[in-house]
N, C-alpha and C positions, 0 to 999 in steps of 0.2 A: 059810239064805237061798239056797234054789237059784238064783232069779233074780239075782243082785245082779253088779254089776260089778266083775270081777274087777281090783282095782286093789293097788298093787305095797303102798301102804302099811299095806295090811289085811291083807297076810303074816308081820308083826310084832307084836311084844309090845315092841320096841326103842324104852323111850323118846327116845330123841335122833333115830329115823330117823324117830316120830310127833311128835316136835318140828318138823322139818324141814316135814313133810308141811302140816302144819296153819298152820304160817305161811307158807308158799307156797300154800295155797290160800286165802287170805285174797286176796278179791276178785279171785280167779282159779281159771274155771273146772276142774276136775279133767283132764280131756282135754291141756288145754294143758301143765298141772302134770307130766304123768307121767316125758317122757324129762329135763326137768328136774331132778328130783327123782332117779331113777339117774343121771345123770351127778352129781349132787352130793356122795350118796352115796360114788362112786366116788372122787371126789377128796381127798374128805373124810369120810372112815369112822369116826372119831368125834369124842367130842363135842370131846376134846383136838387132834384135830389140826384142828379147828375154832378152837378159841380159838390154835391158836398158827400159825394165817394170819394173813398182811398186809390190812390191809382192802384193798389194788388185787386181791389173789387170791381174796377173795372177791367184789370185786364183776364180776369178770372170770367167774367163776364163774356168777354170777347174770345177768349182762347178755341182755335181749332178753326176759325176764319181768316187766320195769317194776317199778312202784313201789318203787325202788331203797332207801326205808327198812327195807322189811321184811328189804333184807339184813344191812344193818349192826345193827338192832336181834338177829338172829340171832346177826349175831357176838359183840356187845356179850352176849348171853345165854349163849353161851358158854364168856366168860371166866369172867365172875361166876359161874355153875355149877362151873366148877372151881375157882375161889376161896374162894365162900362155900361150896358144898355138896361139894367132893370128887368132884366130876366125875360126881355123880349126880343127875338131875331129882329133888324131891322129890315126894311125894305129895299133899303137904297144895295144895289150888288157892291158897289165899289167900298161900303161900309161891309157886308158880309166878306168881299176879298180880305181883308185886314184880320179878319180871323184865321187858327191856324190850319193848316190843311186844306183853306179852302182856295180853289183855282177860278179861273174865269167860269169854267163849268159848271162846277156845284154851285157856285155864287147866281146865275144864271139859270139854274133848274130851282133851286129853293126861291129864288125871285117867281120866278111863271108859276110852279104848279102851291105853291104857299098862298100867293099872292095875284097871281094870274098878271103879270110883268107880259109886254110885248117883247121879246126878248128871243137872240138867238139861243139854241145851244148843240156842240159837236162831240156827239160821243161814238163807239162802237159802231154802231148802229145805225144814228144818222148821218155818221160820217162813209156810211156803203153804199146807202141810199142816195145820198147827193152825189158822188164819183159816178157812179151809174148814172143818172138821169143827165147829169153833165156831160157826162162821159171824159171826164177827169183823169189823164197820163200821168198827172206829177203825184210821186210819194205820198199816200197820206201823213203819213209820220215825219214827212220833212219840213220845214219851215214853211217855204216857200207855198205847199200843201195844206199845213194847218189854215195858212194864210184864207187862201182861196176858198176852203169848206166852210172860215166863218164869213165870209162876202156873201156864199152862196145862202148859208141858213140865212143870214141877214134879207136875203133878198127874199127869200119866201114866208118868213112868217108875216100871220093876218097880224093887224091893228084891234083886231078882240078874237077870242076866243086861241088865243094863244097855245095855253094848259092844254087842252084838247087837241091841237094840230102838231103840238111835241111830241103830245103821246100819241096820237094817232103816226108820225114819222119812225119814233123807237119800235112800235108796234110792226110798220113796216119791212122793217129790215130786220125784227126778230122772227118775224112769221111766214113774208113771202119773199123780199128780195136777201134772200139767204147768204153766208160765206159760200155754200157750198153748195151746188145744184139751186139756184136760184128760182121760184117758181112765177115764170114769167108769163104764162098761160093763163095765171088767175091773177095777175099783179092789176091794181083797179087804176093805175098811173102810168100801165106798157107807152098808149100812145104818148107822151109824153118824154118816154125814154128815150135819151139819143146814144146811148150804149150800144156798137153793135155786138160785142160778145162780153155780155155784163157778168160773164163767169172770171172772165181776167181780171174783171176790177172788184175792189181798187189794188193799186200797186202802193206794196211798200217796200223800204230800203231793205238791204242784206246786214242782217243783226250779226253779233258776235255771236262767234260759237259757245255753246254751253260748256263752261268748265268741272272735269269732275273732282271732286273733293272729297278725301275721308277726313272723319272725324270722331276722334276717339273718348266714349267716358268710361267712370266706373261706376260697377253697380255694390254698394257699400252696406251691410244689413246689420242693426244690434237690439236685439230684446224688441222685437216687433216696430224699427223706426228705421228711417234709410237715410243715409247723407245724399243731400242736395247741396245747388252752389247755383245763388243769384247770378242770373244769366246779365251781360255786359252790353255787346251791339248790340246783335242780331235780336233777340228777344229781349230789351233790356227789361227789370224788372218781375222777371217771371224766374221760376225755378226750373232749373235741370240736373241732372247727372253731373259730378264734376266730372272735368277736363283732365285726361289723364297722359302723359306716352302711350305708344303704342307699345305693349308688350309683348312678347312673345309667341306669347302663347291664342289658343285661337279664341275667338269670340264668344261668349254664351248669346248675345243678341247680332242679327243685321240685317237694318232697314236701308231703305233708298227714298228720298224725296227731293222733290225741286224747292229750289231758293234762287229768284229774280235771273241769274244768268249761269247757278250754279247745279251741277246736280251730285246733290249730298249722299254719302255712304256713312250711315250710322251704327259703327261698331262700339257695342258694350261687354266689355270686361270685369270679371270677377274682380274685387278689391276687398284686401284686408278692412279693417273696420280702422281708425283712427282717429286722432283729432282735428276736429274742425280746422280746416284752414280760412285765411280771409275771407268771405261772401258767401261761408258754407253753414249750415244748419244742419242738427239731425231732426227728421218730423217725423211723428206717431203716422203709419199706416193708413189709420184710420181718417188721419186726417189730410191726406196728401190731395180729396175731391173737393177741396178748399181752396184751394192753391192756386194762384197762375200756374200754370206748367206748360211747354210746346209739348204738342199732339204726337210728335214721336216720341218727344220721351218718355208723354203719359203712355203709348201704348206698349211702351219696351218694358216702363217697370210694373204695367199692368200683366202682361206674358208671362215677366220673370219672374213676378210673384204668386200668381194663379195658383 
């Protein structure tokens, strides 16, 4: 694949560094994934000294690439690998589903490109590619759709060189058969396409609408240390702002970010100084680039204390 992009985790055979890879890119673009993904590496070079982190060093580790499950499920996968299997991925996918966070997908990409497995797999990407060439009406995101996309990859991969025909498919539909303005002019498989207007596909369902949400903390300061408070769901195990009413008065901070169907309004307010309440700590300044923390709060109490 002369054209393809040259990306770090395609320099490997290393199943635990294509472990890593493929559940970080799980609903996260590649681009964003890469200095992530070396620095994780570096910290944690394998699979054991993965499992024998603290989950706050690993989510500290991952903070600022979101969906903060796929870290712990990472971690959680592997303990259990050096537990049940002696600190080796195995081969078989149905033995990798069993671990946690992993789906027919990732089960199915660490099989091929780890181990070069004949094997489908439907993501993003090659799930655009196949709707187009098909020329594919039903929802990708519907049942009935996923259905059909894994018949199709099924039906196209070789019997060898597998590794190389996935990635040559993701490479496809990152490169030329695009979401958006589709470049079907240089596409090396047009004749093959039975799409007539591959700009339409694929079709998916009508999502919920995005709800908005504020949510209110305080920003709390004594002799150079700040009150935090061990965050619950949404980030569990990481530090934030505590949770406060809304007061009165008006904000010294307000951010906006998305969260899965939500879009968040992040108001931070002046707070007296106090005693800790349940899951609250006060931490030294200094030491708050230590921390888990979500990305807004770091950058709110980064502003606020500039």
């Amino acid at each position: 694949m002369r054209n393809k992009r040259d990306l770090p985790w395609r320099r490997t055979r290393d199943p635990y560094a294509i472990l890593v890879s493929e559940i970080m890119l799980q609903q996260t673009q590649a681009a964003t994934v890469v200095p992530y993904y070396n620095r994780w590496l570096r910290r944690f070079p394998t699979i054991r000294s993965l499992a024998a982190a603290t989950e706050s060093e690993v989510l500290h580790a991952w903070q600022g690439l979101g969906y903060y499950a796929r870290a712990r499920n990472l971690h959680r996968c592997a303990k259990m690998i050096v537990e049940k299997f002696g600190g080796r991925l195995p081969h078989d996918p149905n033995k990798l589903k069993s671990l946690p966070g992993i789906g027919l997908y990732t089960a199915n990409a660490i099989a091929i490109f780890a181990f070069d497995r004949s094997l489908p797999i439907v993501e993003a990407n090659t799930a655009r590619v196949l709707s187009r060439l098909f020329n594919m009406h039903a929802p990708i995101d519907s049942t009935p759709g996923r259905r059909k996309l894994w018949e199709l990859s099924a039906k196209l991969v070789p019997q060898k060189g597998a590794r190389d025909f996935q990635n040559a498919m993701m490479e496809l539909g990152a490169l030329i058969c695009t979401a958006h303005n589709p470049r079907c002019g240089i596409c090396p498989v047009k004749k093959f396409c039975r799409a007539r207007d591959p700009a339409s596909l694929p079709r998916k369902r009508r999502h919920a609408a995005i709800v908005p949400l504020t949510e209110s903390h305080g920003l709390s300061t004594m002799a150079g240390a700040v009150l935090l408070e061990q965050c619950g769901q949404r980030w569990r195990g990481m530090w934030m702002l505590p949770k406060i009413p809304a007061p009165r008065a008006a904000p010294i901070h307000t951010a906006r970010f998305p969260f899965t169907h939500h879009r968040v309004t992040l108001q931070v307010f002046r707070s007296k100084a106090a005693q800790p309440a349940s899951r609250q700590r006060w931490f030294p300044i200094h030491h708050l680039n230590k921390i888990p923390m979500p990305s807004p709060h770091r950058r709110a109490i980064h502003e606020l204390l500039a």
